[in-house]
N, C-alpha and C positions, 0 to 999 in steps of 0.2 A: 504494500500500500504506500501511495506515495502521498506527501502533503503539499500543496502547489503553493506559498504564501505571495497575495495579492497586496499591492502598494494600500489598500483601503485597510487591508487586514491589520498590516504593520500600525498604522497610525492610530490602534484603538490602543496601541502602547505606548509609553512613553520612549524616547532615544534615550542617549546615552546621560546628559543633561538634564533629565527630567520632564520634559515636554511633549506634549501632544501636539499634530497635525501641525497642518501648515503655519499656522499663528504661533506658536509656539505658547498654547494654554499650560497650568499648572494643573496636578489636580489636587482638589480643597475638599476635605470629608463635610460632609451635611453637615457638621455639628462646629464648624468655623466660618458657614456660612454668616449668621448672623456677626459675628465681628469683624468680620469685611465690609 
């Protein structure tokens, strides 16, 4: 079985830095929402 990883697939990770997709989002757990 082979697993083909797609550019879409990649970007529900973050890189090496932390970041998501093209913008370079952070991610912030529900509970640090509200002190943003």
């Amino acid at each position: 079985m082979s697993v083909k990883l797609t550019e879409e697939m990649l970007k529900a990770f973050p890189d090496a830095r932390g970041h998501f997709g093209d913008f370079g989002g952070r991610f912030v757990s529900e509970t640090l929402m509200d002190s943003l």
